[in-house]
N, C-alpha and C positions, 0 to 999 in steps of 0.2 A: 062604370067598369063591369059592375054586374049585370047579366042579363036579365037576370029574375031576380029581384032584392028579397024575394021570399027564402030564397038559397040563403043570403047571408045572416049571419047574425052577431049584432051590431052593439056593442057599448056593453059586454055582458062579465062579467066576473070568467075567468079562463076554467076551466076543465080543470081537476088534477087529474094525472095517469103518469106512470113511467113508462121511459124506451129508452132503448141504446140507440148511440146516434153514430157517426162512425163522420170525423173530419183529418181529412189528411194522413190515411191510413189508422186513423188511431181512433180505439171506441171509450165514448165515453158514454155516464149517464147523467139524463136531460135532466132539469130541472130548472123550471120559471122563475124561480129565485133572483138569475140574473138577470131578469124581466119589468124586477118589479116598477110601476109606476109608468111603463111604456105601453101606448099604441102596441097591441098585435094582433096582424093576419095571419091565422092561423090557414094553412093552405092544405086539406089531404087531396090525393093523387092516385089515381088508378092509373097505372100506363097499359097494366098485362090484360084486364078487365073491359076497356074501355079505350082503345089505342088511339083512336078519331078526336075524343073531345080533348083527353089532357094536351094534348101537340099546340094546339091552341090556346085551352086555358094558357100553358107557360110561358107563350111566346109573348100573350100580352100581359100578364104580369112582366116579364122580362122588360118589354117595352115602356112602362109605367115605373120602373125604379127608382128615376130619378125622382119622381113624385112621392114617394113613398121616401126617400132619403129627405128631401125637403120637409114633408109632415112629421119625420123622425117615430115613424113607423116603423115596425121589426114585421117582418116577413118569416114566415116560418112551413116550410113544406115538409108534408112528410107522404111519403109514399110505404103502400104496402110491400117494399120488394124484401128481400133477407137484406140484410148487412153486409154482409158479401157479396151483392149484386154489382 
């Protein structure tokens, strides 16, 4: 799935950082807490920076979810837009 497997990186302990995340009108804050002991693809996203390549990247993520449901993988995107984008 990856073009360049140098991009990904693979079997690692997660990052901590906080963000507000904003589902179904309502913000909340993130935390991998409810994460724990799961597979995650962590996904960042430049749509405003980079208009060309992300269209793509998501479309074949999109195309791959069942795969990712199967492996019981968490998917997790986060783009640079405001909250209120």
């Amino acid at each position: 799935m990856f073009s360049n497997t140098k991009d990904a990186t693979l079997c690692r302990p997660m990052p901590s950082f906080e963000i507000v995340y904003v589902e179904n009108g309502i913000f909340h804050d993130f935390t991998f807490d409810n994460y724990l002991g799961k597979y995650i693809v962590l996904f960042f996203y430049d749509i405003k920076d980079n208009p060309k390549v992300c269209p793509e990247e998501i479309i074949t993520i999109s195309k791959n979810m069942k795969l990712f449901k199967e492996l019981d993988v968490v998917l997790l995107a986060v783009s640079n837009d405001n909250v209120f984008t």
